[in-house]
N, CA, C and O of each residue as an XYZ file, in Angstrom:
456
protein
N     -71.307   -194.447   -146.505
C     -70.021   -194.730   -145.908
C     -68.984   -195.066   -146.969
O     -67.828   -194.666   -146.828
N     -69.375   -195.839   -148.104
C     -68.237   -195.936   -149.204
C     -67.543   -194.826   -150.218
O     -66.745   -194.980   -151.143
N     -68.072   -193.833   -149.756
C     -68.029   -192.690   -150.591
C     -66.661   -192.116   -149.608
O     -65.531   -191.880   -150.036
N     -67.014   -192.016   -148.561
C     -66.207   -191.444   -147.519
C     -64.817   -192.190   -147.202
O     -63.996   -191.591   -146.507
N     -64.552   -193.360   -147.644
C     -63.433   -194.372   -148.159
C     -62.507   -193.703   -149.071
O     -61.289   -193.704   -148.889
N     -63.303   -192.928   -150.408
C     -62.277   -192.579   -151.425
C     -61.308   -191.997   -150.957
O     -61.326   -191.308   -149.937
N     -60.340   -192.221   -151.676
C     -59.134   -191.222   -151.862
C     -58.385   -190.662   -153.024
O     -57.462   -189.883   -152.783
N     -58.718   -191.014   -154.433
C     -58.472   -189.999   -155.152
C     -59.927   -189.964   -156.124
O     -60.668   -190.947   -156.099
N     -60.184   -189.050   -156.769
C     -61.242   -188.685   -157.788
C     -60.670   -188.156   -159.022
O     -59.886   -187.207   -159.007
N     -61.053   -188.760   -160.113
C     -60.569   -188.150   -161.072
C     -61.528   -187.535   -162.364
O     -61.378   -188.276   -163.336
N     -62.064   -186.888   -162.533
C     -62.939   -186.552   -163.272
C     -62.606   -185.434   -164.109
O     -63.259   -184.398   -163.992
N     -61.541   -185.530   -165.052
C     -61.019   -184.859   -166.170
C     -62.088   -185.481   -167.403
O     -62.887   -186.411   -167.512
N     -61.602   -184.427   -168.185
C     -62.185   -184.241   -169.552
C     -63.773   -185.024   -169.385
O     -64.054   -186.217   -169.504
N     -64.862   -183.569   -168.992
C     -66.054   -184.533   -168.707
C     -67.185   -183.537   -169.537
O     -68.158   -183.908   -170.194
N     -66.637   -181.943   -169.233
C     -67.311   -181.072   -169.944
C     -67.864   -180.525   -168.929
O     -68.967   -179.990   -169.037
N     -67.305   -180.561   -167.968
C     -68.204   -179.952   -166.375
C     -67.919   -177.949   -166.262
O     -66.826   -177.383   -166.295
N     -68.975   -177.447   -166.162
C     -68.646   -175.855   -166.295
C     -69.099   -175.569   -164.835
O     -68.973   -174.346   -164.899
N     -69.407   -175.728   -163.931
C     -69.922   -175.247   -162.465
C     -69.346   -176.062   -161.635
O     -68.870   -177.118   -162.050
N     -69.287   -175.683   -160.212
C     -68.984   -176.744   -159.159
C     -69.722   -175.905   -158.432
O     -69.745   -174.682   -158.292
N     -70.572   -177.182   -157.816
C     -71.640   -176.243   -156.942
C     -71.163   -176.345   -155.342
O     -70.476   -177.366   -155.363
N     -71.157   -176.132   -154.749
C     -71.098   -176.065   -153.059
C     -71.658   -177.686   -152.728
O     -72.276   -178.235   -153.640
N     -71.483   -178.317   -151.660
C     -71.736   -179.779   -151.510
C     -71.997   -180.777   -152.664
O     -72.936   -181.567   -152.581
N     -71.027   -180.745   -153.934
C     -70.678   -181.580   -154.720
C     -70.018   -182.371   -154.134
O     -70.577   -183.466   -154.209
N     -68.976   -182.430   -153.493
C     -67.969   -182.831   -152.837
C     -68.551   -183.416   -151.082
O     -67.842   -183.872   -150.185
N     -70.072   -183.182   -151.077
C     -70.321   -183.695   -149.631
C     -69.896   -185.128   -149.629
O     -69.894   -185.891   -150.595
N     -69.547   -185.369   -148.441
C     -69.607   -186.669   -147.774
C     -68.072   -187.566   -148.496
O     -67.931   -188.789   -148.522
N     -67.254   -186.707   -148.928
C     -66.091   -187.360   -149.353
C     -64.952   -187.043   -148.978
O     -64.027   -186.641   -149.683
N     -64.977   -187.287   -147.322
C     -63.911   -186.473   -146.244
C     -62.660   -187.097   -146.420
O     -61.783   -186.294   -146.103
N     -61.978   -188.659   -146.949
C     -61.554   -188.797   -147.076
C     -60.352   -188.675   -148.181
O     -59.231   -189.173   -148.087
N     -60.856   -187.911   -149.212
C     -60.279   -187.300   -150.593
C     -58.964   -186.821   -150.226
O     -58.737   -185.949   -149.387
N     -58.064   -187.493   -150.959
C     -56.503   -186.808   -151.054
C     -56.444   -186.531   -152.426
O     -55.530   -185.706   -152.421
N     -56.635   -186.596   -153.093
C     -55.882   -186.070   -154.906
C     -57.674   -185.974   -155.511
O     -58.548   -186.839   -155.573
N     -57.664   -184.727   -155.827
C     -59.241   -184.708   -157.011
C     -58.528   -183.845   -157.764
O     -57.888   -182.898   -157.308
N     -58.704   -184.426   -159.996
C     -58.008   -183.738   -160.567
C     -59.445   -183.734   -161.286
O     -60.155   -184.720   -161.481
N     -59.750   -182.202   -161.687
C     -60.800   -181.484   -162.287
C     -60.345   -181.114   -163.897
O     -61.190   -180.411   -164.451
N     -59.094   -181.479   -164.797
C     -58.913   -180.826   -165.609
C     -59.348   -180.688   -166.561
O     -60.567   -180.579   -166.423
N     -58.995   -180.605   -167.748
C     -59.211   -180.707   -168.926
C     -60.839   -180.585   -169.166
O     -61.207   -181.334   -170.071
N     -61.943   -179.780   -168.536
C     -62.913   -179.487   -168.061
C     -63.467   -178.372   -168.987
O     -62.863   -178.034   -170.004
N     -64.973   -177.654   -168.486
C     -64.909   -175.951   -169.090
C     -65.364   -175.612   -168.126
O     -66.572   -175.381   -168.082
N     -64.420   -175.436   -166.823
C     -65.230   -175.019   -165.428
C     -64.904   -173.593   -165.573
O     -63.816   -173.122   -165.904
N     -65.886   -173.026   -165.311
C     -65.339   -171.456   -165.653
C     -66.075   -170.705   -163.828
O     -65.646   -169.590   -163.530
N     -66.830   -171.211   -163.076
C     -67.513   -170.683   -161.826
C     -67.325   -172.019   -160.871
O     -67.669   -173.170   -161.140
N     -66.636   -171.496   -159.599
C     -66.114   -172.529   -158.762
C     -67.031   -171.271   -157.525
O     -66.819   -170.098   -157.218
N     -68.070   -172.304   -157.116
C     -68.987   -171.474   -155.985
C     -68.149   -171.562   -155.090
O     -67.537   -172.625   -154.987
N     -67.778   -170.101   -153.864
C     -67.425   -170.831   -152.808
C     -67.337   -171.685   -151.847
O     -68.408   -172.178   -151.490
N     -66.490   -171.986   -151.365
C     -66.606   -172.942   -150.293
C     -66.817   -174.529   -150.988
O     -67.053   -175.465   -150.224
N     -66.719   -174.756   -152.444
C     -67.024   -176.178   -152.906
C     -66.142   -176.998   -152.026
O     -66.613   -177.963   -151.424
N     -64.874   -176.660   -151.920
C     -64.156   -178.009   -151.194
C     -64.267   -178.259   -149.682
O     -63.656   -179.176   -149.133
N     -65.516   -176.932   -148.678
C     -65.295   -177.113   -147.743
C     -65.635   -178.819   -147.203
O     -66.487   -179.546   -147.714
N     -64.985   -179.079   -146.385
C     -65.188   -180.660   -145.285
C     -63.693   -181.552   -146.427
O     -63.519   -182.743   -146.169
N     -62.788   -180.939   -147.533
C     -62.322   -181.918   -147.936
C     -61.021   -181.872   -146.837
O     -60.194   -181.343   -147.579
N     -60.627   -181.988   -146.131
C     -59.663   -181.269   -144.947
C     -58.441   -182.666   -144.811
O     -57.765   -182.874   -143.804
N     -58.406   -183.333   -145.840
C     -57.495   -184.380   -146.499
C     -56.927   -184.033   -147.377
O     -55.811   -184.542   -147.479
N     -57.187   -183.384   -148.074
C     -57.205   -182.792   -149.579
C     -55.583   -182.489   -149.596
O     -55.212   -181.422   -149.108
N     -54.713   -183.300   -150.086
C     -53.555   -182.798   -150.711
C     -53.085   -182.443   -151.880
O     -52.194   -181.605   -151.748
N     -53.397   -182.843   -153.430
C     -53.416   -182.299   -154.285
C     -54.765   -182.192   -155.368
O     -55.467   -183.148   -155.695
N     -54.895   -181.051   -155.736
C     -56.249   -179.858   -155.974
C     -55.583   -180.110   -157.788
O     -54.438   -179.744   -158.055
N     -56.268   -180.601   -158.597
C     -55.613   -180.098   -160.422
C     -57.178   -179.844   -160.963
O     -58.130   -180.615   -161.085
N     -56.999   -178.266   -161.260
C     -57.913   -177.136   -161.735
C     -57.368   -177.105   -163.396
O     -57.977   -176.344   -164.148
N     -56.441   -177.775   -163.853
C     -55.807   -177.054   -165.139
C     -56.447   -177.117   -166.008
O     -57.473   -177.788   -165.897
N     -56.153   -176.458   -167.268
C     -56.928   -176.457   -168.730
C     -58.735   -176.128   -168.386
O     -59.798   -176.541   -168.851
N     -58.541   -175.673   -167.883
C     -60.306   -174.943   -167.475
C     -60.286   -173.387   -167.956
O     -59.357   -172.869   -168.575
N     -61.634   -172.664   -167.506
C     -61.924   -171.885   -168.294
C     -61.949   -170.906   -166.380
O     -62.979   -170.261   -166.182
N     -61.212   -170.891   -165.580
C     -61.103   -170.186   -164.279
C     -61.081   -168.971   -164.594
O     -60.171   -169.012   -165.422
N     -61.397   -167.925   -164.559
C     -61.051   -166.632   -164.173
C     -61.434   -166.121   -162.997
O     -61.048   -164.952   -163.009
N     -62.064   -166.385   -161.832
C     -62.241   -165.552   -160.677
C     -61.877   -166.706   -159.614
O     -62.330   -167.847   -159.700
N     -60.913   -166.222   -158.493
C     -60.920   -167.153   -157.099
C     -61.252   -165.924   -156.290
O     -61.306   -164.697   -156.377
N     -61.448   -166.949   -155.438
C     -62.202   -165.727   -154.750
C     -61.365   -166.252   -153.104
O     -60.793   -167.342   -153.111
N     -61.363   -165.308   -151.638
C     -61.192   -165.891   -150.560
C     -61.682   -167.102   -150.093
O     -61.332   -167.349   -148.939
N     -62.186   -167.700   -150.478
C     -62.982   -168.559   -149.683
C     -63.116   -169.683   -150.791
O     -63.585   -170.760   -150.424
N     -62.780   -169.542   -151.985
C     -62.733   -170.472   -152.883
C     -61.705   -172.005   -152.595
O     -61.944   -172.996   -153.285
N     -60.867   -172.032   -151.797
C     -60.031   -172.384   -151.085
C     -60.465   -172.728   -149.534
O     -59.852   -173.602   -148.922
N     -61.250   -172.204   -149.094
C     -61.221   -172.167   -147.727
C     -61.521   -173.914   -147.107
O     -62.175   -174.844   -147.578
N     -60.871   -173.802   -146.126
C     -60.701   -175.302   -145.134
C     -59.557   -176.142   -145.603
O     -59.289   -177.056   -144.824
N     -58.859   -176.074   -146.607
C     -57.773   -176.797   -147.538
C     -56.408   -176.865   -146.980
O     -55.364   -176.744   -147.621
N     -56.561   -177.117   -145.446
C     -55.515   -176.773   -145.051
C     -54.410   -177.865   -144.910
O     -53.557   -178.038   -144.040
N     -54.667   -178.449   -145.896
C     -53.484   -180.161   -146.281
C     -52.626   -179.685   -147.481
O     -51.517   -180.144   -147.756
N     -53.249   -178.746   -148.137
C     -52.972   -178.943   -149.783
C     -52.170   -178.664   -149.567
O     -51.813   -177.844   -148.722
N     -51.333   -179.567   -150.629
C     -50.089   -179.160   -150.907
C     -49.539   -179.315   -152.343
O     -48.336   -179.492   -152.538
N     -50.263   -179.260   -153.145
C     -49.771   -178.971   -154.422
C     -51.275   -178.980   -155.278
O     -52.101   -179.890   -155.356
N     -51.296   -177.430   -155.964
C     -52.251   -176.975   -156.552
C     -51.973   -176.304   -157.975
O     -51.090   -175.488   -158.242
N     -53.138   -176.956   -158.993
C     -52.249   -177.407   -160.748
C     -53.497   -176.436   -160.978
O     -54.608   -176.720   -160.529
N     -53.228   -175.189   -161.756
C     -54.059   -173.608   -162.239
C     -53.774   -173.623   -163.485
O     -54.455   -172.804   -164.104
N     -52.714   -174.484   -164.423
C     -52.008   -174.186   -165.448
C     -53.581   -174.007   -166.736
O     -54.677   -174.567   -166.769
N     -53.118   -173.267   -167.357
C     -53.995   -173.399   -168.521
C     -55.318   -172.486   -168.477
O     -56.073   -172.722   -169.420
N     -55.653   -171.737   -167.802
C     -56.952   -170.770   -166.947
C     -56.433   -169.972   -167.424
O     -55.323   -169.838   -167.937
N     -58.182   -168.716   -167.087
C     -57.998   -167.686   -167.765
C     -57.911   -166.375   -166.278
O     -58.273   -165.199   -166.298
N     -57.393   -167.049   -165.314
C     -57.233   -166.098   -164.393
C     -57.101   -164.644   -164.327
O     -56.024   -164.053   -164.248
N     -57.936   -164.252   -164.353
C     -58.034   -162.605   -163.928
C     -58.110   -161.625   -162.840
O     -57.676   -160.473   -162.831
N     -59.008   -162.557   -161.522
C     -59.077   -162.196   -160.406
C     -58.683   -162.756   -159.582
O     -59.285   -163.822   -159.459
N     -57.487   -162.529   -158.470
C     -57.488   -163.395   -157.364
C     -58.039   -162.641   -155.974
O     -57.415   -161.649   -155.598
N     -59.010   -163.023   -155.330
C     -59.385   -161.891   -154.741
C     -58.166   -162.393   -153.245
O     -57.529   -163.409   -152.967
N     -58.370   -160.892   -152.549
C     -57.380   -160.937   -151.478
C     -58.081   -162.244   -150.262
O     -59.148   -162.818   -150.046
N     -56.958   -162.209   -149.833
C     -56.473   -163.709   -149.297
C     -57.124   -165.087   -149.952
O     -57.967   -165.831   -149.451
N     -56.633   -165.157   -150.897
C     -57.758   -165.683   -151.866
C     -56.820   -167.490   -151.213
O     -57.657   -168.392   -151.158
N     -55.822   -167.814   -150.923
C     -54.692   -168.516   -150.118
C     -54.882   -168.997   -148.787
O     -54.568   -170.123   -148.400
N     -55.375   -168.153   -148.148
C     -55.217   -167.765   -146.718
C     -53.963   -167.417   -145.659
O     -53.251   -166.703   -146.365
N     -53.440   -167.501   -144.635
C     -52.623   -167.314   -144.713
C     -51.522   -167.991   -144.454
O     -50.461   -167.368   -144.421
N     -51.538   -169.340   -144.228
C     -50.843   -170.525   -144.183
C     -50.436   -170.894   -145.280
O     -49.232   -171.000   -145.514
N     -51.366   -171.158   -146.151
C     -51.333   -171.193   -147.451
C     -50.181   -170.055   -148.599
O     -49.264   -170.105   -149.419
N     -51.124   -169.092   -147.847
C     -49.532   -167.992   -149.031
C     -48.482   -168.218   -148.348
O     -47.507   -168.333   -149.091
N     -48.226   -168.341   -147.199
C     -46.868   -168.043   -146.922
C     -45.792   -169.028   -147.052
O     -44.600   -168.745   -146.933
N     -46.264   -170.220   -147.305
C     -45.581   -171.437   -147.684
C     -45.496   -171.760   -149.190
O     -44.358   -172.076   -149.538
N     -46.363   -171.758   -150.102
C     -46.458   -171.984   -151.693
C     -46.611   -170.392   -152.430
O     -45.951   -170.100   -153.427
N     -47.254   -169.753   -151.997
C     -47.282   -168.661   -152.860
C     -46.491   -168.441   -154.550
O     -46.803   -168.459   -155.740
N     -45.310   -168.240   -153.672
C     -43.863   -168.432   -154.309
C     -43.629   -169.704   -155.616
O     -43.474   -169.793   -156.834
N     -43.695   -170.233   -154.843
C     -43.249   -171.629   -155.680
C     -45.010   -171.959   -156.485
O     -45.009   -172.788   -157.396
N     -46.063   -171.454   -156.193
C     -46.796   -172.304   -157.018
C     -46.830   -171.228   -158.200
O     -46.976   -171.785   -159.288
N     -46.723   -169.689   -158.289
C     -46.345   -168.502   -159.154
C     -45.653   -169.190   -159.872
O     -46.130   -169.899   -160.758
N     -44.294   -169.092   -159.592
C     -43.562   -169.271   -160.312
C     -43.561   -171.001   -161.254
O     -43.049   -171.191   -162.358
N     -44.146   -171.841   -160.564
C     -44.276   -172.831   -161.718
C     -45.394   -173.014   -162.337
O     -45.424   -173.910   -163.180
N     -46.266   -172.439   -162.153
C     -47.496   -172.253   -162.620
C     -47.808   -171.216   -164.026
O     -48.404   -171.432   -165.081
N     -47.261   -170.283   -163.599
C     -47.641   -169.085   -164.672
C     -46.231   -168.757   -165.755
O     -46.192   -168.044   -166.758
N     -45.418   -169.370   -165.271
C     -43.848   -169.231   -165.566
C     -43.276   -170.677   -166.441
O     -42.093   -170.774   -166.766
């Protein structure tokens, strides 16, 4: 039950390269988890499913190259998501969903990669 209390996580600069699927169990209450400064290079799908609090997501200075649809999936709070510094190559389609693109798309492009 104290786990499910949190609300932010911060686990930058740790040397973490995977995120496995139910890393994130049992921590429904999570609003801010910042992952950066990391060498996460494979984000399994569905790691953040149940975080459905989740308002800001920081992925930066990692080693990202593939999102995938579902890499994202259930995230339907977020509202500000930090990619800066990745080696992004693939975004697979609806990799957002579609709530998601149609509100940030725009604005997270352009301050993100720009």
């Amino acid at each position: 039950e104290g786990l499910s209390l949190l609300e932010e996580l911060e686990l930058n600069e740790n040397k973490l390269i995977t995120l496995e699927r139910g890393i994130f169990f049992g921590l429904i209450g999570l609003r801010t988890l910042s992952l950066s400064s990391n060498n996460i290079s494979l984000i399994e799908d569905q790691v953040f499913m149940n975080l459905n609090h989740l308002e800001i997501l920081d992925l930066s200075e990692n080693n990202i190259a593939i999102l995938t649809r579902d890499t994202f999936f259930s995230l339907s709070q977020l509202r500000k998501l930090f990619l800066k510094g990745n080696i992004l190559t693939i975004l697979g389609d609806h990799t957002y969903g579609k709530v998601f693109f149609r509100r940030y798309f725009f604005s997270f492009f352009f301050r993100y990669f720009y």
